[in-house]
N, C-alpha and C positions, 0 to 999 in steps of 0.2 A: 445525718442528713445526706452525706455523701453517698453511703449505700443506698438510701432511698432512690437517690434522683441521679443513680450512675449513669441509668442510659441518657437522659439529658446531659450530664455534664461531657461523657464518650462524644456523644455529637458536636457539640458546643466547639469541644479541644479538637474536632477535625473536621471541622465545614465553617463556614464564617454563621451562621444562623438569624433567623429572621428575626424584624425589630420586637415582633411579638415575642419572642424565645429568651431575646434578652429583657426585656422589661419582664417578664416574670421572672427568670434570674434574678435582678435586682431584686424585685420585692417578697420574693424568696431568702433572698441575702440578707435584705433588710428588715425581715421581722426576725431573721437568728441574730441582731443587732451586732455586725460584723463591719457595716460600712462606715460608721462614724463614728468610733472609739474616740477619735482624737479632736472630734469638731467642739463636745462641751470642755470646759474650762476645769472642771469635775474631775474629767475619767482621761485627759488629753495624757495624761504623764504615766498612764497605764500602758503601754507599746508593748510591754510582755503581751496584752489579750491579744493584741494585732499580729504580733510576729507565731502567736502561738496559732491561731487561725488562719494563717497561711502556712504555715508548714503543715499543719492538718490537710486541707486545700490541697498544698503544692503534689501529693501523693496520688490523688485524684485527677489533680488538672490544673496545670502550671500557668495556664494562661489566667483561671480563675484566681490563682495565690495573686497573680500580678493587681491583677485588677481589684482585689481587697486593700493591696496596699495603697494603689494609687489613687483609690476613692477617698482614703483613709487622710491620705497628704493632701488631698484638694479639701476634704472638711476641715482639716485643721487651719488651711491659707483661711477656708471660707471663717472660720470661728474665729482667728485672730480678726477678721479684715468684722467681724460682729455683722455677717452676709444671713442671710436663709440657710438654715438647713438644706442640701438638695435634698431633689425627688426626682432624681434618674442619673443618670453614668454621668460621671463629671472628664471630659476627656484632658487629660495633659501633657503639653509635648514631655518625650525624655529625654532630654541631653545633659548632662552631667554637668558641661561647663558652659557656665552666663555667657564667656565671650562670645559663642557661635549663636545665642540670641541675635545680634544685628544683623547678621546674614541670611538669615530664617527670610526677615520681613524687612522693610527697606520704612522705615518711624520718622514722620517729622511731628513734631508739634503743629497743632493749630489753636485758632483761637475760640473752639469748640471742645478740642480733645485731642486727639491724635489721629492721623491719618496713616495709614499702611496701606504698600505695594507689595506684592510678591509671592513666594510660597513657600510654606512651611511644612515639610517633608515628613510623612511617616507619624503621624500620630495615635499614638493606641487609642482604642475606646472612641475614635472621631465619627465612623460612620452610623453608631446606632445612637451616639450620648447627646443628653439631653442639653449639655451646654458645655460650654470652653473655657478653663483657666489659660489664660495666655498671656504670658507676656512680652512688652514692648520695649525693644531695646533700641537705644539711637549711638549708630558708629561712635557718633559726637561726643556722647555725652555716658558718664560712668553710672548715671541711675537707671530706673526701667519701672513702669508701672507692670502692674499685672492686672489683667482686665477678665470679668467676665462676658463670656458671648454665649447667651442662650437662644436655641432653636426651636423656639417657642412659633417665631414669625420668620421668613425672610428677611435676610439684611444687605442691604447692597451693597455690591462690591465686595460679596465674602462668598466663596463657592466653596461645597464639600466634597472632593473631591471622589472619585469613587472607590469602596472598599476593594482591599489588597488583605488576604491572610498572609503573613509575614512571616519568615522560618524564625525561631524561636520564641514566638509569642503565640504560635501557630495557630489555635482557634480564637483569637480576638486579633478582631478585625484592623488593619489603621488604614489611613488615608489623609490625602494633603488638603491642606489648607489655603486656598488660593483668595487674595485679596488684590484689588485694583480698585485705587483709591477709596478705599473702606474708612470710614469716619466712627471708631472710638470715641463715646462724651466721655465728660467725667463721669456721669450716673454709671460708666462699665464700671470702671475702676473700681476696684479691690483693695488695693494695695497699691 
């Protein structure tokens, strides 16, 4: 597959490319059933097939390895949380440690859901993906929901900010996440 579709993937890894370019990527991706190893209950504990399909990937195009894996960790939040299948780029911030979640977005509780202010810096996969795992973390408090946000429709008080190619992820795209007073229900919630 890789040889096939090199000069796509050459462009991909050094220009940010258009939403059309990535949505056939994706479902390019997703009939070689490479994005959701880990979302059925089934094949979740199979991570050989995932880690072996991006190191195939990563030789071709690192940005591509990334984004197998990180579709791969959003189907399995989605499959534990028993969510939909996606059907396009699931984007999720990376930061390694929960703590720095409260400072991303500034969470209080409401008596709807959750409310968030702020911005959430640098997210891969934000500017063409179909929806957002995200989660909400409050200074206060040691828990954190994790919500989905699909761009299905407009949502207020959530702006995506404009794509940025990033040195080391280089041809997939991120961008910020800005919220002002954005209302979270529980029907986001995930987890």
């Amino acid at each position: 597959w890789c040889a096939r579709d090199a000069e796509l993937l050459t462009s991909m890894e050094t220009r940010s490319g258009s939403a059309a370019e990535w949505s056939r990527l994706y479902r390019a991706l997703d009939e070689l059933d490479i994005l959701h190893v880990l979302f059925d209950a089934d094949t979740r504990h199979d991570v050989s097939t995932v880690a072996e399909a991006a190191s195939c990937l990563a030789m071709h195009s690192p940005s591509l390895a990334l984004l197998v894996v990180q579709q791969n960790l959003a189907a399995r939040l989605l499959g534990d949380a028993r969510a939909a299948r996606p059907r396009g780029w699931v984007a999720l911030p990376l930061y390694d440690g929960a703590v720095e979640w409260p400072y991303q977005l500034r969470v209080r509780p409401s008596d709807r859901g959750y409310v968030a202010d702020g911005r959430w810096s640098s997210i891969p996969a934000l500017p063409f993906a179909s929806s957002l795992l995200l989660p909400l973390a409050s200074a206060e408090h040691a828990d954190f929901a994790l919500v989905e946000l699909r761009f299905e429709q407009p949502r207020i008080g959530v702006v995506r900010g404009a794509a940025v190619t990033a040195l080391g992820l280089r041809g997939c795209p991120v961008a910020d996440l800005r919220c002002a007073s954005a209302l979270f229900a529980e029907g986001d919630v995930v987890i």
